[in-house]
N, C-alpha and C positions, 0 to 999 in steps of 0.2 A: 459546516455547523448545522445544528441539527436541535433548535430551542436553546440549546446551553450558550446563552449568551455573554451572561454571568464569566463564563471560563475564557469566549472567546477575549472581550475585552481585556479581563485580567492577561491574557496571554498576549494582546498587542501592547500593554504597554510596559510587560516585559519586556518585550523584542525592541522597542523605544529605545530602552536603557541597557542592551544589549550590543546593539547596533551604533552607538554612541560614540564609541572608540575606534571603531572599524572604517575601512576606508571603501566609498564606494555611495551608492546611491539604491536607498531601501522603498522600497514601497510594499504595501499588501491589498490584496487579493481574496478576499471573504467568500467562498461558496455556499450560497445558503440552501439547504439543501429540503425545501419545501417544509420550513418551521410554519408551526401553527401558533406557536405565540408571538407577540409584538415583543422588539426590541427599545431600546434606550437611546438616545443621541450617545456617540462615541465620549470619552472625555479629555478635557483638555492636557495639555501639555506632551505634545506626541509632536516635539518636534524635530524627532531626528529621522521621521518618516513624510516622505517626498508624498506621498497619499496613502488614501485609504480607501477601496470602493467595497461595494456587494452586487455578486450578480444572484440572482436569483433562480433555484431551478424550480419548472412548471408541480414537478412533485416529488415525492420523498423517493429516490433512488439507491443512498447509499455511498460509502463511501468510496468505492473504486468507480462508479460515475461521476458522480465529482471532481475528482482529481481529473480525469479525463475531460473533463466537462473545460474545467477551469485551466488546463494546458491547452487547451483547444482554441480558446477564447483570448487568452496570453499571446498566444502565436498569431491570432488574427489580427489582437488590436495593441497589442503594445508592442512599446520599444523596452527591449531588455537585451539580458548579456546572459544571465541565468536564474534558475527560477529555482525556489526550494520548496517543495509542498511540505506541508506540517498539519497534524493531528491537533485541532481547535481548542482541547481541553486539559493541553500542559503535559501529554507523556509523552508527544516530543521537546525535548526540552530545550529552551530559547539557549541554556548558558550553552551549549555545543554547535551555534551560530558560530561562535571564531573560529572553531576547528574548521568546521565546513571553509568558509573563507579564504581561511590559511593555506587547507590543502588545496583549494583550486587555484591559489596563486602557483604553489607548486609546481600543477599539475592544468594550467590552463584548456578550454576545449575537452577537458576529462570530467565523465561522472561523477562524484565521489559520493556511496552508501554511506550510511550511520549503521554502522554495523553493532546490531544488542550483543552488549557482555554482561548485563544486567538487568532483571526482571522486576516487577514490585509486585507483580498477583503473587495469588499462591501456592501450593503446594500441588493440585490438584488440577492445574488450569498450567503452570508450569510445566505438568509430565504431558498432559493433554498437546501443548505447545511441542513439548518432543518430540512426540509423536507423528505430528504434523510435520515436522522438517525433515522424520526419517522417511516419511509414506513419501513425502514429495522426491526424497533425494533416489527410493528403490525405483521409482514408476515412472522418473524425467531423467536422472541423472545431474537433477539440480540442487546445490546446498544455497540456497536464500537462506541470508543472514540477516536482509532487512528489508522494512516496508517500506513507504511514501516516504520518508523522511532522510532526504536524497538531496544533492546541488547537482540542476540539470544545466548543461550549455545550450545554447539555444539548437545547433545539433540536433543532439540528443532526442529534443522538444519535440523539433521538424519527426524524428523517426518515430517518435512512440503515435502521435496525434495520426499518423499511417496505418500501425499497427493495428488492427481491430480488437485484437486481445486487448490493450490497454484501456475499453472501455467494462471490461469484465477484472482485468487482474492490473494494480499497475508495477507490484513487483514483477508478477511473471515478465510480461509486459518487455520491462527493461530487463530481464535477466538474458530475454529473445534479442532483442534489438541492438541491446550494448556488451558487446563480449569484456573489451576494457575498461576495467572501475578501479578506483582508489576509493580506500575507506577509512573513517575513523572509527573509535569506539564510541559507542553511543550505550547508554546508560534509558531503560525504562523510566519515565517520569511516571507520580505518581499526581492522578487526576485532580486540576484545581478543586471542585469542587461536584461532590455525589460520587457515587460506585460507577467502575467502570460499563462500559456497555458492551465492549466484549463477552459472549454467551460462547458456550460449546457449539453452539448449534451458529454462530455465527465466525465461530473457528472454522469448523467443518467445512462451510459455505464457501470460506477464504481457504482452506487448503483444495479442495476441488475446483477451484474456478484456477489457481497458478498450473493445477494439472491438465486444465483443460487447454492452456496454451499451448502445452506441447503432445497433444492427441495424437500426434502419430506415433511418438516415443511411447507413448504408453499405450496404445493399441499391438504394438511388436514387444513391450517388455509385458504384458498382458497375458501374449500369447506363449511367451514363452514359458511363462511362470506356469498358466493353465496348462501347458503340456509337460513340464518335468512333473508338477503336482501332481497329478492323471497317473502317469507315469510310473513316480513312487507309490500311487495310493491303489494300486490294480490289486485287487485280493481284499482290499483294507477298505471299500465305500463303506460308510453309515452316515447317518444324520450330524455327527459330528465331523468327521472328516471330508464332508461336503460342504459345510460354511465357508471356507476361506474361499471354494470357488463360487458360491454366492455373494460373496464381499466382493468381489474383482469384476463378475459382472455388472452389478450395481453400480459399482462405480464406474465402470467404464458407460453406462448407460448417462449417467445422473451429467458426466464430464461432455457427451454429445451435446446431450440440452443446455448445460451453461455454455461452452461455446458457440451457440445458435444465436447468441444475443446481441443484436442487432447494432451500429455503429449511428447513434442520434445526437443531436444537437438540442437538447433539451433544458436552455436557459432561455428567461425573459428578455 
């Protein structure tokens, strides 16, 4: 959470009246992710959750520290079976808690994704979204169908809180660490409350840092691309024909430096 406290609350006591019917034993887990405004006391009648805490991070990081932040902290200090991270402001959405459940009864000890078959942004931020899954799928050989909004076994937990990527990507992250997942379909929610805070530029951000997980994949798919392009384009250089190999190195520059990013413990 990130000030929008307004959503978070509305969104636990969703999950309240969610979890109500379901067997097992709920509690949450609030990452605060260095808000500058004052919060509200919870409200009452939440009682189909075993607790409620906040940890607090020292400054604003973002959301794939966080998650990492608050898997880390999970695994230190509580007792769990598995854990779901979820996006604080309702586009994950609480009514697809049974499915999760369900399938890991199924499928005990197994991950299981929320895999998007449905979107709510627009038209424009949709293609931009495309594009992102094709760039990731040419340059890793990875197709990510979904973000944070996962049932992890504790497993899993133990593996990614290892992985150093998971403090930059936590899809890629689990895409590296867990080869076997089950998935349900998961449907985009649309933001309790204000416009989403998804930007291009926070797209972008998020598809280079899942590419930075796997840098050596895209350093050898890199060079291959740079040498058939070379290749076909001998007779044929200009100013246009030279871009796509200025995009490749860029990015492969921009993916050194996110992966560089250091594995911290940066809660109160």
């Amino acid at each position: 959470i990130y000030n929008d406290w307004q959503s978070a609350f509305h969104l636990i006591k969703n999950i309240n009246s969610e979890v109500s019917t379901l067997e097992g034993e709920f509690s949450v887990i609030i990452v605060n992710d260095g808000s500058t405004e004052s919060r509200s006391e919870f409200l009452p009648d939440l009682s189909n959750l075993k607790s409620i805490q906040v940890i607090n991070m020292k400054k604003n990081k973002g959301h794939a520290r966080c998650n990492a932040v608050g898997l880390k902290y999970i695994n230190e200090k509580e007792e769990f079976d598995y854990v779901i991270p979820m996006d604080g402001d309702g586009e994950d959405r609480p009514e697809e808690l049974s499915l999760l459940i369900e399938k890991i009864k199924e499928y005990p000890d197994t991950v299981v994704t929320a895999n998007r078959v449905k979107r709510s942004e627009g038209f424009i931020f949709k293609f931009c979204y495309l594009a992102h899954k094709y760039l990731t799928l040419v340059f890793t050989g990875q197709t990510i169908k979904y973000g944070n909004y996962t049932c992890l076994p504790k497993s899993a937990v133990n593996a990614m809180i290892n992985e150093p990527a998971t403090w930059s990507s936590f899809s890629g992250s689990l895409a590296k660490t867990v080869k076997d997942k089950k998935s349900i379909p998961s449907e985009r929610g649309i933001r309790y409350f204000g416009p989403s805070k998804m930007s291009f530029i926070n797209l972008l951000n998020h598809s280079l840092s899942i590419i930075a997980v796997f840098k050596a994949t895209l350093l050898i798919r890199s060079i291959l691309f740079l040498i058939a392009y070379l290749f076909l384009m001998i007779g044929k250089i200009s100013i246009i024909t030279i871009i796509p190999v200025i995009g490749v190195i860029i990015m492969m520059f921009s993916v050194i430096i996110l992966s560089k990013r250091e594995n911290m413990t940066e809660f109160n």
